[in-house]
C-alpha positions in Angstrom: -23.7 34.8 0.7 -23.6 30.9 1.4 -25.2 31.0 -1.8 -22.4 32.7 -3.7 -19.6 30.9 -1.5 -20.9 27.1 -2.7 -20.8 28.5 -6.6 -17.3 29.7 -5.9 -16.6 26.4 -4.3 -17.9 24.7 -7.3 -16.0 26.7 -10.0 -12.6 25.9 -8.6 -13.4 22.5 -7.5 -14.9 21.0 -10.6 -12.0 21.6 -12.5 -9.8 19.7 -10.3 -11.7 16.9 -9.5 -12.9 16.0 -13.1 -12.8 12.8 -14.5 -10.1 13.5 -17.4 -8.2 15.1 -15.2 -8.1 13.2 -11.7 -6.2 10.1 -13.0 -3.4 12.9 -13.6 -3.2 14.2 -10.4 -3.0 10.8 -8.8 -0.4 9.6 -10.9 1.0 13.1 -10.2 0.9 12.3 -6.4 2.5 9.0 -6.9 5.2 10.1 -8.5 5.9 12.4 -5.5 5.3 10.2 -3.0 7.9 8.0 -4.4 10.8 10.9 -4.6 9.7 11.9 -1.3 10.4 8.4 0.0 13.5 8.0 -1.8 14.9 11.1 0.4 13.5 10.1 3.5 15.2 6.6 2.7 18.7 7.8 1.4 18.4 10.1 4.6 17.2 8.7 7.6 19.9 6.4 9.6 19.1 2.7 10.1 16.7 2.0 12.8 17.4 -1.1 15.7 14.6 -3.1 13.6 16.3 -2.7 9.8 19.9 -3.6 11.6 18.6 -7.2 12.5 16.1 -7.8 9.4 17.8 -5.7 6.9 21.4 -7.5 6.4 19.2 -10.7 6.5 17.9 -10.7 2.7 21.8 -10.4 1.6 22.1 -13.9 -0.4 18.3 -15.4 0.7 18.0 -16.3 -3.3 21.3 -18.1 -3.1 20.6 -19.7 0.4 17.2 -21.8 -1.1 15.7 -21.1 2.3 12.0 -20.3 3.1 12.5 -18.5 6.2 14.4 -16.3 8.8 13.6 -16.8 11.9 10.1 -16.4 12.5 9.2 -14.5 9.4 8.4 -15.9 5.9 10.1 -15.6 2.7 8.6 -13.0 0.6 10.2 -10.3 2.1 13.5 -11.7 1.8 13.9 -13.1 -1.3 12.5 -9.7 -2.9 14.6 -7.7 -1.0 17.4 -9.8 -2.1 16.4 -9.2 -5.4 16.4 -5.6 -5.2 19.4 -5.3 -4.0 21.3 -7.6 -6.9 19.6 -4.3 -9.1 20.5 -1.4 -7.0 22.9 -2.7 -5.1 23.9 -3.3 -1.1 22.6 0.5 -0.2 20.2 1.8 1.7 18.3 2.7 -1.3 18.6 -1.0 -2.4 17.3 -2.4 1.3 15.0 -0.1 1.4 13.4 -0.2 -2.2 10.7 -2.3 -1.5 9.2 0.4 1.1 9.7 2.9 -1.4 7.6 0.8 -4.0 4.7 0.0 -2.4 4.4 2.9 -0.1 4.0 4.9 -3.6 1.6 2.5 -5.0 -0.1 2.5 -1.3 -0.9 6.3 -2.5 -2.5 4.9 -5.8 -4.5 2.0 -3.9 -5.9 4.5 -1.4 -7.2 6.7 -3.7 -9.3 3.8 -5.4 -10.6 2.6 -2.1 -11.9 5.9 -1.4 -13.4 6.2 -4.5 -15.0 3.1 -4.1 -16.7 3.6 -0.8 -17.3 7.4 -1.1 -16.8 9.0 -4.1 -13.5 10.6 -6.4 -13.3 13.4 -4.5 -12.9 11.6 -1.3 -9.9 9.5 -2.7 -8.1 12.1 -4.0 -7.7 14.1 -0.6 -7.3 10.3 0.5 -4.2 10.4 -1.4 -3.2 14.0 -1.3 -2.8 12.8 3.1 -1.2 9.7 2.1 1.2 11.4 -0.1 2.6 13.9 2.2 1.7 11.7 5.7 4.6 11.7 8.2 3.8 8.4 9.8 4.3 6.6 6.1 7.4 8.4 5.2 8.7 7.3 9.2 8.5 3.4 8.0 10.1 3.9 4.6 12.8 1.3 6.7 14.1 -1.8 5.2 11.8 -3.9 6.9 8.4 -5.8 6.5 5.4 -3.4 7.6 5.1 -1.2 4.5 5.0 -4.0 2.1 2.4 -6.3 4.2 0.2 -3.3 5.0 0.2 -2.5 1.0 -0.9 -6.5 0.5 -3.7 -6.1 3.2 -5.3 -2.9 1.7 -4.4 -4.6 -1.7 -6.9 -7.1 -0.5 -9.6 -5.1 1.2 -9.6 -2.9 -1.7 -10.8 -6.5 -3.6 -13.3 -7.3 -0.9 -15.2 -4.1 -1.3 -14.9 -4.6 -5.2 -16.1 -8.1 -4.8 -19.1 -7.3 -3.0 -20.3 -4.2 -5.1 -19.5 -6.2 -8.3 -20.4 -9.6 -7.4 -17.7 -10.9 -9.9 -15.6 -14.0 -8.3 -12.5 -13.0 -9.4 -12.1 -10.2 -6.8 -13.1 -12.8 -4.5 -10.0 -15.1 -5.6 -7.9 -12.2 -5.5 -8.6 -10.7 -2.0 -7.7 -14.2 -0.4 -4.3 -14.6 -3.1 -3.4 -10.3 -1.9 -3.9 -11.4 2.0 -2.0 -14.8 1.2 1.5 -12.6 0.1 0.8 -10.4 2.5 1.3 -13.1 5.5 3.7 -14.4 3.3 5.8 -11.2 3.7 5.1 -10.9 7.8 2.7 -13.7 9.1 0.9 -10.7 11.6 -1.2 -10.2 8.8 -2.5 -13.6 9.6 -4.9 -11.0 12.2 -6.8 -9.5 9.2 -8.2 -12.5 8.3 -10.8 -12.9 11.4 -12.1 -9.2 10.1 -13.0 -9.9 6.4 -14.4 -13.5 7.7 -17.1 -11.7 9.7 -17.8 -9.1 7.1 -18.0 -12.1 4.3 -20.5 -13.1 6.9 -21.8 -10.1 7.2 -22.6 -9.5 3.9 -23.8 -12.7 3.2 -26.8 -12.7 5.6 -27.5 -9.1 4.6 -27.7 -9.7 1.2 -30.3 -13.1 1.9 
């Protein structure tokens, strides 16, 4: 029986999880992802967090300043941005959320790819996709967009260390410099891929 169940299992599942066909789906699940969040953000109100950062951005470009408050500029002068293209909406303030919490589908699929196998990134994504907790922070604020950034650069690391190619290395240190640039807590990721640069240093002697 456990026999005939597995070559069941396999018939169905091949299929789907093919090469030619599993860039389809994943492009398929970003595409949903992104309508998903663009409901969720011409839906939900405005939290107490997007009332004090979100009306901030309005004329940063103009303004030639490099910070609010305690945060740093990225955020701000791409959200301005966005909103000279779509307008002062909520769709506007919160298009930068939308963006990179689709992409954030994409980039999780090719981390789990990387450290497991195709299969394994494509449920990856298939979670990410329909997750409640990332549609909840499709706000206009910071989190989404510095959480793509960091994974952006983890994603990097783990290429730079299968690979060995220096480039990856340039570009997980530039992906974890935007990232604090868009909200400086990010600044607490970089003690963790210090110690495993370490890590992997020693092992690798």
């Amino acid at each position: 029986m456990e026999k005939v169940s597995d070559d069941t299992q396999k018939k169905i599942l091949n299929p789907i999880f093919s090469n030619d066909r599993t860039k389809i789906y994943v492009l398929f699940l970003v595409i949903i992802a992104f309508i998903l969040r663009t409901l969720v953000a011409l839906r939900a109100p405005f939290s107490a967090d997007e009332m004090v950062h979100g009306v901030h951005p309005i004329g940063f470009i103009a303004s030639q300043k490099l910070q609010i408050m305690d945060e740093s500029a990225v955020w701000f002068w791409l959200s301005d941005l966005s909103m000279k293209i779509f307008g002062v909406s909520m769709f506007g303030a919160r298009f930068l959320s939308i963006l990179f919490g689709s992409l954030f589908v994409l980039l999780i699929y090719l981390i789990g790819s990387e450290i497991f196998n195709k299969k394994v990134g494509l449920w990856a994504a298939i979670i990410s996709t329909f997750s409640t907790f990332q549609l909840f922070h499709i706000e206009a604020n910071m989190d989404t967009s510095m959480v793509f950034f960091v994974f952006l650069a983890i994603y990097c690391f783990i290429l730079y260390h299968k690979r060995r190619e220096e480039n990856y290395f340039y570009f997980t240190w530039i992906a974890l410099g935007v990232s604090v640039m868009i909200k400086p807590i990010a600044l607490t990721f970089i003690p963790a891929l210090l110690l495993a640069s370490f890590y992997y240093a020693e092992k690798d002697k």
